[in-house]
Backbone bond lengths (Angstrom), bond angles and torsions (degrees), N, CA, C in turn:
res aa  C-N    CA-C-N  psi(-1)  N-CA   C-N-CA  omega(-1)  CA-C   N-CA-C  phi
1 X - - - 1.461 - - 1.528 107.70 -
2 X 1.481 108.74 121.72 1.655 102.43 -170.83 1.571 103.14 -168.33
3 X 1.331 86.59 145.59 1.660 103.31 -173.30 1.864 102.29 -63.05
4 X 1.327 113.65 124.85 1.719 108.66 163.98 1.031 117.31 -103.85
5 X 1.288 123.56 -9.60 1.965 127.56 -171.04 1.233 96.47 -148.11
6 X 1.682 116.43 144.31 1.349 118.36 168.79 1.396 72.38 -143.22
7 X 1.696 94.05 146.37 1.461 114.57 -158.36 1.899 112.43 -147.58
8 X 0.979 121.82 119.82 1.655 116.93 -159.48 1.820 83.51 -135.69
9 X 1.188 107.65 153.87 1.460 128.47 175.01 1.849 109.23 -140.82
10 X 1.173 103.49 159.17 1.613 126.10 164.41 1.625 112.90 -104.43
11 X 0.989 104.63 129.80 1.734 132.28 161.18 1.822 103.31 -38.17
12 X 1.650 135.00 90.50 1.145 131.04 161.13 1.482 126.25 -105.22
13 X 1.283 139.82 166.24 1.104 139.44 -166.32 1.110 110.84 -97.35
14 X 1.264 140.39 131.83 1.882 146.21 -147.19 1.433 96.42 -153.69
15 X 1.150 134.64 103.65 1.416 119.26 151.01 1.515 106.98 -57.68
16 X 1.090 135.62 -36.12 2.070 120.62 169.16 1.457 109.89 -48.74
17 X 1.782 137.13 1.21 1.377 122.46 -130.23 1.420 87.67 -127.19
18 X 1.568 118.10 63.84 1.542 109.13 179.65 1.143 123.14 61.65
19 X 1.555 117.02 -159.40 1.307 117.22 -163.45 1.711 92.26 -110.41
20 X 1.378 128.39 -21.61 1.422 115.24 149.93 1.806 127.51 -22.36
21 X 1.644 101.03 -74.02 1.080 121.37 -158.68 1.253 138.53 97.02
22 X 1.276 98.59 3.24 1.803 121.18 -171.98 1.176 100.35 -126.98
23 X 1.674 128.13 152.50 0.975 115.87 136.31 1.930 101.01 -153.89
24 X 1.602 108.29 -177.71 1.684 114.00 179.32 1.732 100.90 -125.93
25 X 1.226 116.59 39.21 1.485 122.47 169.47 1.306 117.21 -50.56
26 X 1.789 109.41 -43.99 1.161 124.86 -152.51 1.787 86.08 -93.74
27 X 1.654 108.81 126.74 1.366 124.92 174.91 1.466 109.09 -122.13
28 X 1.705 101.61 135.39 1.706 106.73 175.91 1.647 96.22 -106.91
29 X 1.239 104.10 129.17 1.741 102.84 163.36 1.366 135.68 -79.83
30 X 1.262 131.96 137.27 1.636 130.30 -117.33 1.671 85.68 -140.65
31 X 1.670 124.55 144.10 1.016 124.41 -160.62 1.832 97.17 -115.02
32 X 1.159 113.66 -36.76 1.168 109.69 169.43 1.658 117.20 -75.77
33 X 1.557 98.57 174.57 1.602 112.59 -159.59 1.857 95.25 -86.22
34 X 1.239 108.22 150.59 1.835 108.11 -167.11 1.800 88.95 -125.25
35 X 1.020 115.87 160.62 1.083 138.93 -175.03 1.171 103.22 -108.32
36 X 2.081 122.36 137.07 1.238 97.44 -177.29 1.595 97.42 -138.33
37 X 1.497 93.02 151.02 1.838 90.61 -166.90 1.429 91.66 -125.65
38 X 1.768 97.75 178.97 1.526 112.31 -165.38 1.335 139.67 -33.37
39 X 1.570 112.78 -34.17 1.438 133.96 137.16 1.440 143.30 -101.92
40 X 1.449 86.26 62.25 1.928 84.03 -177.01 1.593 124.06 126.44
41 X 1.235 117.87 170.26 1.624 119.86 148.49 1.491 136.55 -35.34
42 X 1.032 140.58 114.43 1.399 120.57 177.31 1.499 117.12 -69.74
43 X 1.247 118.92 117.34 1.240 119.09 177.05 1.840 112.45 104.93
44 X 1.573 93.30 28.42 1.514 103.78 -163.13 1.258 90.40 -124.12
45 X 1.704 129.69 150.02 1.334 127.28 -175.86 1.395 98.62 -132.46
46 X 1.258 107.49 144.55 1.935 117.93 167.70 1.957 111.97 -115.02
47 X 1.245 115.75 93.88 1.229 129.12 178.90 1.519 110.44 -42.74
48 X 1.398 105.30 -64.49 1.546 111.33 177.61 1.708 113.67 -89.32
49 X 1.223 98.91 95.75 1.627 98.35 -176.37 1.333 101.46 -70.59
50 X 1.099 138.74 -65.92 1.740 137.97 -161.24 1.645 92.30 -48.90
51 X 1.181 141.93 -44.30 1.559 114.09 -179.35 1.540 111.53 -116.26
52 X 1.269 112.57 27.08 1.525 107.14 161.02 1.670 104.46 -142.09
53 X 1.021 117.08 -8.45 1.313 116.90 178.96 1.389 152.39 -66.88
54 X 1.470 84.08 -14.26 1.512 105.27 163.54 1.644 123.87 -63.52
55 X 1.597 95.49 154.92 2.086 87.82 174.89 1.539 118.65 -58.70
56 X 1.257 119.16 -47.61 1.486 120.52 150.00 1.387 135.70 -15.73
57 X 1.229 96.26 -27.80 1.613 105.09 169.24 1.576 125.02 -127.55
58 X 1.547 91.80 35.14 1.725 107.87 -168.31 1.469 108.78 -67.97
59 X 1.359 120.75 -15.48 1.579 121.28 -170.26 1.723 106.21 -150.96
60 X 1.214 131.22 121.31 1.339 123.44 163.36 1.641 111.04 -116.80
61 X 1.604 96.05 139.61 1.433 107.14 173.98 1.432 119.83 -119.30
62 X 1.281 118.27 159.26 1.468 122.51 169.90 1.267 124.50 -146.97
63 X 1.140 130.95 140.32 1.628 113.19 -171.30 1.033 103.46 -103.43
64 X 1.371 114.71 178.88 1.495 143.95 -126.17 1.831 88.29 -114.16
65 X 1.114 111.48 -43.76 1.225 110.83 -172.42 1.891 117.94 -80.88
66 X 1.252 110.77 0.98 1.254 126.17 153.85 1.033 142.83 -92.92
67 X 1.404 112.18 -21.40 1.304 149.09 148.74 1.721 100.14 -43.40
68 X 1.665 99.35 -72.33 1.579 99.54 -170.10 1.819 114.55 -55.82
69 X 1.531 113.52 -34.70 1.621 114.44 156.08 1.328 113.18 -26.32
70 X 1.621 108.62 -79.71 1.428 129.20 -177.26 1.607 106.28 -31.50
71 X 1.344 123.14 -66.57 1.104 113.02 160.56 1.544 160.64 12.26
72 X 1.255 77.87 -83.67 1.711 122.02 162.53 1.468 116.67 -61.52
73 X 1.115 110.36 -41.02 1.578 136.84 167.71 1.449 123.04 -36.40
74 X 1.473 75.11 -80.49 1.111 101.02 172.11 1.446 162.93 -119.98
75 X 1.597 89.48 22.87 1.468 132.21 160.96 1.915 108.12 68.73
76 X 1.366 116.46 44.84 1.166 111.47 -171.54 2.049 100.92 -167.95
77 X 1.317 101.89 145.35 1.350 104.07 176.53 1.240 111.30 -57.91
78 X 1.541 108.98 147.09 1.346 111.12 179.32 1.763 93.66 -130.70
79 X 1.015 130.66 113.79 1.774 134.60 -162.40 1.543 87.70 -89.86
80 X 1.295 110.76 157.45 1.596 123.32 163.54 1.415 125.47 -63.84
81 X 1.221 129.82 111.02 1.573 141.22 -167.83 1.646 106.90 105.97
82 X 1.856 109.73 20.66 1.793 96.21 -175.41 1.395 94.82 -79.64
83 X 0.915 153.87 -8.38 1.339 152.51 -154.57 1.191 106.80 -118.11
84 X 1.233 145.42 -40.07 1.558 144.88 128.73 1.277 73.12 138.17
85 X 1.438 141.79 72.68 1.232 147.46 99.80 1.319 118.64 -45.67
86 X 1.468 99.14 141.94 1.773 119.54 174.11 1.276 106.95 -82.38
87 X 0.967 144.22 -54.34 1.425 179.38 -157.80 1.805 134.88 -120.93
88 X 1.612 108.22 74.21 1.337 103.23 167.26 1.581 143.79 -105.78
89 X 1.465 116.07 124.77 1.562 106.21 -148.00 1.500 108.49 -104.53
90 X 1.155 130.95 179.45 1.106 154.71 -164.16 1.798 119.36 -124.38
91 X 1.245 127.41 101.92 1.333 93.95 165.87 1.877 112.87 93.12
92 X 1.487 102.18 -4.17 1.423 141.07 -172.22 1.132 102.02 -98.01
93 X 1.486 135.20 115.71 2.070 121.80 160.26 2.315 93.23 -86.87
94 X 1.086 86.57 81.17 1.657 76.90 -177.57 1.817 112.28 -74.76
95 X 1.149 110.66 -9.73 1.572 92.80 150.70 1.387 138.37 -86.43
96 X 1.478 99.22 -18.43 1.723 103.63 172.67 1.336 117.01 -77.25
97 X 1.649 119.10 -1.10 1.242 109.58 -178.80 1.499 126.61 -81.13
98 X 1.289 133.07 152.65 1.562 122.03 -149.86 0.987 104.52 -101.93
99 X 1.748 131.02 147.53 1.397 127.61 167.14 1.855 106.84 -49.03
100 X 1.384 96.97 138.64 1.696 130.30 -176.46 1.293 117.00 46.91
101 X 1.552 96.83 41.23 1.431 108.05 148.72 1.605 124.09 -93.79
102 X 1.442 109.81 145.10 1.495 118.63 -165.30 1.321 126.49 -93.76
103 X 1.228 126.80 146.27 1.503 116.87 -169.48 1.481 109.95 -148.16
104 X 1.651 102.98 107.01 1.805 107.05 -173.55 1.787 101.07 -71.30
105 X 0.918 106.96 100.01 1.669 94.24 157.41 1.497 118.51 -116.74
106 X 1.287 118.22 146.90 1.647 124.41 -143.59 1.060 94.86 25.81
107 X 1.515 119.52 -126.16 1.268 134.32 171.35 1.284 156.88 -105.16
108 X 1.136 78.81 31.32 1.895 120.43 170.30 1.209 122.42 -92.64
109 X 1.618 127.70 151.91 1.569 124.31 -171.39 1.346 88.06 -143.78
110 X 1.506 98.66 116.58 1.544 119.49 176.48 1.334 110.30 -91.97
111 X 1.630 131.82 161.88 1.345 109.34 142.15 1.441 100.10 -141.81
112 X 1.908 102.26 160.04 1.525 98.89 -154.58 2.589 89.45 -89.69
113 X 1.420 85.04 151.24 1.170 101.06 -175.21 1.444 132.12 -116.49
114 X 1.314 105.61 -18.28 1.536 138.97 168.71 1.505 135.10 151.82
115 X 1.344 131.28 -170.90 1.362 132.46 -158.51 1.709 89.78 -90.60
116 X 1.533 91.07 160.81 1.802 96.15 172.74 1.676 101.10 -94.12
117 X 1.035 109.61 131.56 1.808 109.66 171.76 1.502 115.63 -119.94
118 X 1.321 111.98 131.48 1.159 142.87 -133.05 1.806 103.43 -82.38
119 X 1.294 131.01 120.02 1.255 146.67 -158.39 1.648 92.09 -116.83
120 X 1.863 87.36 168.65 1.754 106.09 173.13 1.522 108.47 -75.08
121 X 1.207 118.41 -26.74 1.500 104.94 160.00 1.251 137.42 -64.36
122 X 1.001 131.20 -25.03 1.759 162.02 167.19 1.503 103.01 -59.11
123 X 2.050 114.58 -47.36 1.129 107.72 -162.97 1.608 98.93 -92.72
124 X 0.907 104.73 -20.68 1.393 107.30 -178.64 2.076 118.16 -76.81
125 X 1.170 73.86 -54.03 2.237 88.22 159.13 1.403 107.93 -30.94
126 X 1.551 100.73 -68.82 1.517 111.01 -161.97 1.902 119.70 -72.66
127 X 1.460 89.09 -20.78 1.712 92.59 -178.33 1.355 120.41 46.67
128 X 1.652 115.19 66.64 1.406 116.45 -158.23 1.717 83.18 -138.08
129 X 1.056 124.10 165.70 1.508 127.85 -173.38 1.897 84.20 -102.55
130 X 1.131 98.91 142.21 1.587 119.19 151.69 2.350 92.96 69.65
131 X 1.389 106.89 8.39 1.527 101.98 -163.69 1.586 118.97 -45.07
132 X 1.171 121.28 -31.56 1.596 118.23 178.07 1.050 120.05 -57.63
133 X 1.738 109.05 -53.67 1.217 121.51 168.43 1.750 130.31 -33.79
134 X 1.503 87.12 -60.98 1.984 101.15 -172.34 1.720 88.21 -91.75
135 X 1.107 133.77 7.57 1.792 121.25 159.57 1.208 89.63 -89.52
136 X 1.380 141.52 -55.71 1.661 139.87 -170.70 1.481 113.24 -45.67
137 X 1.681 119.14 -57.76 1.005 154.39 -169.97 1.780 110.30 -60.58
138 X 1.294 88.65 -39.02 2.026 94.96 -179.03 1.432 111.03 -86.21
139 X 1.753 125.77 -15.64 1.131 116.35 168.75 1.273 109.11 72.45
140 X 1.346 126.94 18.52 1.762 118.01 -172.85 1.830 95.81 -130.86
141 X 1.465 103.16 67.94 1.628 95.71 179.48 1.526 130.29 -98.28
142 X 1.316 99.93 33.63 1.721 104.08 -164.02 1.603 122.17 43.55
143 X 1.612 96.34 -167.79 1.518 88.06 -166.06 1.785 101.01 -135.67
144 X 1.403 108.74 155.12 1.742 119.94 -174.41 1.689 85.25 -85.00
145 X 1.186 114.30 171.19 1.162 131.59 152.77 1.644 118.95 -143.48
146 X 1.480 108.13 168.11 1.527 112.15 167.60 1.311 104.73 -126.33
147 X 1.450 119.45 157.67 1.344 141.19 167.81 1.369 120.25 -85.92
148 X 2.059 98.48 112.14 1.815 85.25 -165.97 1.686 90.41 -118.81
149 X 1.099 134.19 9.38 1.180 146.97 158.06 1.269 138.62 -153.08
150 X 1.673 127.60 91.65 1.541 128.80 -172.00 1.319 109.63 -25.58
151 X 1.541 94.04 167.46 1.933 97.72 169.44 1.637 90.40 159.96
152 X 1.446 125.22 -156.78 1.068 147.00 -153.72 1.330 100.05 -141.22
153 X 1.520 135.90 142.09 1.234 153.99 146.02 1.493 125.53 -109.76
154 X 1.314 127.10 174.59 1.547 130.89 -175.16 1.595 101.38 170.27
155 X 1.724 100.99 170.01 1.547 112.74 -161.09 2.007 93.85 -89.17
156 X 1.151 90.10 161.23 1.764 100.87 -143.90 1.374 138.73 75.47
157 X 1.240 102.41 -15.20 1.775 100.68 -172.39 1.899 102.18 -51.89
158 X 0.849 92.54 163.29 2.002 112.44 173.67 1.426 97.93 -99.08
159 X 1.368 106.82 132.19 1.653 126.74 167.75 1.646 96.81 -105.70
160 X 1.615 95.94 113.26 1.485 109.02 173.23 1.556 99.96 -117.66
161 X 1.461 92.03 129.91 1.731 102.36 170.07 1.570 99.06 -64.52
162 X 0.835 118.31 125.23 2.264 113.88 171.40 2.072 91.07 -108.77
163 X 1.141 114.25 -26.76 1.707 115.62 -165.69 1.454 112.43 -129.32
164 X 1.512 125.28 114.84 1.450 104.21 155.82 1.524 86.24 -127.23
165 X 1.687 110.95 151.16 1.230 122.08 168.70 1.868 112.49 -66.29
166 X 1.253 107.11 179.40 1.521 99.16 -159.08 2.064 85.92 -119.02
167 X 1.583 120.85 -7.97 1.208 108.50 165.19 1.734 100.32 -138.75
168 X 1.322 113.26 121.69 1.592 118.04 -177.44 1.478 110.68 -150.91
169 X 1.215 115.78 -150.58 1.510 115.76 178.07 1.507 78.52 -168.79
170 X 1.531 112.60 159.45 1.226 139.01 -165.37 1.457 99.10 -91.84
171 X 1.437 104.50 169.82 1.365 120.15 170.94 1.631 119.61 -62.63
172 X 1.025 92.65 -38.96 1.964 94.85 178.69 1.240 114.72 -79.50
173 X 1.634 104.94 -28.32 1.469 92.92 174.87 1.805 131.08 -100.82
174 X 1.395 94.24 2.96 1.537 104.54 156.69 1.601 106.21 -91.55
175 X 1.571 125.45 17.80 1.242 118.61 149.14 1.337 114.06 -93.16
176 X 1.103 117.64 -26.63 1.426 122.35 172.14 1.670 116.78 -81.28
177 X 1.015 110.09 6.18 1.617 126.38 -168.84 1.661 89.00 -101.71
178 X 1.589 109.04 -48.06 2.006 105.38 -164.57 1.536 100.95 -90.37
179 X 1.532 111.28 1.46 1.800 108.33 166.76 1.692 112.25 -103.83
180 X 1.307 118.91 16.36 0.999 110.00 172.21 1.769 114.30 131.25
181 X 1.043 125.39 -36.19 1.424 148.59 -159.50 2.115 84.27 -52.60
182 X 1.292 109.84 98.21 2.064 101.50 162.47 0.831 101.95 -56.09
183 X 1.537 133.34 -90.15 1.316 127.51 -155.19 1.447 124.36 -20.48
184 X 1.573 119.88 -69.99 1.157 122.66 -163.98 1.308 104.72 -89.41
185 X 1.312 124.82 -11.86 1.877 112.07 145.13 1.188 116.04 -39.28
186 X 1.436 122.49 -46.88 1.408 121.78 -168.27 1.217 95.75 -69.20
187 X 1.283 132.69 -70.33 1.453 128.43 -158.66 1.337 127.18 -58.45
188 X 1.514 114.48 -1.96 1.281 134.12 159.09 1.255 134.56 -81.41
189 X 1.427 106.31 -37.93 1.244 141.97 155.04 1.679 104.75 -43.93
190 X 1.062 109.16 -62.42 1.793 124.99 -167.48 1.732 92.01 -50.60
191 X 1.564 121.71 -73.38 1.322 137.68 -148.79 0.829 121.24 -40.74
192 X 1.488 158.16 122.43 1.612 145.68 -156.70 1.442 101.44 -96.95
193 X 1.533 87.13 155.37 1.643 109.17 -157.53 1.571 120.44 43.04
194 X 1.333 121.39 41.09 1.217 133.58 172.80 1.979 98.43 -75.97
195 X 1.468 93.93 130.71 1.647 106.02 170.70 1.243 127.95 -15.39
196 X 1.340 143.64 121.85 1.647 127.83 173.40 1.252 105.28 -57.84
197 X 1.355 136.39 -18.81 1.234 116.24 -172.19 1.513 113.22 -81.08
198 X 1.568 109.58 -20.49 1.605 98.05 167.61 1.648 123.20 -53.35
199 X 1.305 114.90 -31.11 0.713 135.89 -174.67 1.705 119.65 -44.05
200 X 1.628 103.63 -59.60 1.453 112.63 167.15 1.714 105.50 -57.37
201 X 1.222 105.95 -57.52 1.479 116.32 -162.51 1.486 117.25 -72.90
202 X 1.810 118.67 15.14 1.003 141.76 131.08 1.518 119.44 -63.60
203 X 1.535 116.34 -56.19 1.309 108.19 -148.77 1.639 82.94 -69.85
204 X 1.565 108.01 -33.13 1.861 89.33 -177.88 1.637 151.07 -47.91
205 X 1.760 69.14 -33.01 1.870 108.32 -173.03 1.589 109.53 -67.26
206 X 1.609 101.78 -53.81 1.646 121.85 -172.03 1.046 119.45 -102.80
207 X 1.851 123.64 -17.29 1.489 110.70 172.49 1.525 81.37 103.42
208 X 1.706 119.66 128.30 1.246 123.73 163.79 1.359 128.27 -59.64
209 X 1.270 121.69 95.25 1.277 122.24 -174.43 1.539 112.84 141.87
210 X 1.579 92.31 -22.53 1.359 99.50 -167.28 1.906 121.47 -46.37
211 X 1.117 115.64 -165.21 1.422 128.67 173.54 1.448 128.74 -173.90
């Protein structure tokens, strides 16, 4: 299990880029080792802060082997960082991995926080007919992370699980949790120190108040 692309972007101006007008979708992959602080990559930009800006979403990964799906899909190269992943792994099931589970890479301690869900910038990036939909639909949305200890990363490092919680739900299925799924809203809901953003995307799921 090992990082093959580490990938950082700049904040550019897109009239396709929402109602911002900016965005850092577009990632170049970087050969030297990056330093990574409380939110993120160094040298990594988040255009839309209100829905990526949180620490929760300090790092996104995707693997390589979903990528090669995508592919297949959709009959066209897909290079490492098309998805504006920070982080693409190898050898990784990065959707089966469970909310607040931990991941030493170099010397950094990530933990995963939830699935990436798919925006008008994404659909517009990708220039795919119907893309939210069949990204929703394929269930393979990588994973957010948070930063629970600085350090440095680079391409080769080893992704070692050091933490999985002993009650969680996976990455795919806390995508199926923010499309609707009650049940495993709740059980996300339950998990301590689970994301504030579940939080909203509870009251959506269950009705404010719900349980």
């Amino acid at each position: 299990m090992r990082v093959i692309s580490v990938n950082i972007g700049r904040s550019v101006k897109a009239e396709w880029a929402g109602k911002a007008g900016w965005t850092a979708i577009g990632k170049t992959p970087v050969s030297h080792r990056v330093a990574v602080h409380d939110n993120g990559l160094t040298g990594d930009e988040r255009a839309d802060k209100e829905g990526h800006g949180a620490p929760s979403h300090a790092v996104y990964s995707y693997a390589r082997e979903d990528y090669d799906w995508w592919e297949g899909q959709l009959g066209r190269e897909l290079p490492d960082g098309r998805f504006g992943e920070n982080l693409t792994t190898s050898g990784l099931d990065v959707n089966g991995a469970l909310l607040g589970e931990r991941w030493r890479v170099g010397t950094t301690l990530l933990e995963v926080t939830g699935p990436r869900v798919p925006c008008v910038v994404f659909r517009n990036w990708m220039d795919e007919p119907g893309w939210i939909k069949r990204f929703t639909q394929a269930g393979r949305p990588g994973a957010y992370l948070r930063v629970v200890e600085l350090g440095e990363l680079g391409v080769g490092d080893e992704v070692e699980i050091v933490a999985r919680p002993a009650e969680s739900v996976t990455v795919a299925e806390s995508f199926q949790a923010y499309h609707g799924d009650r049940e495993l809203m709740r059980r996300i809901v339950a998990l301590p120190g689970h994301a504030a953003s579940w939080d909203k995307a509870a009251a959506r799921v269950l009705g404010v108040g719900a349980s």
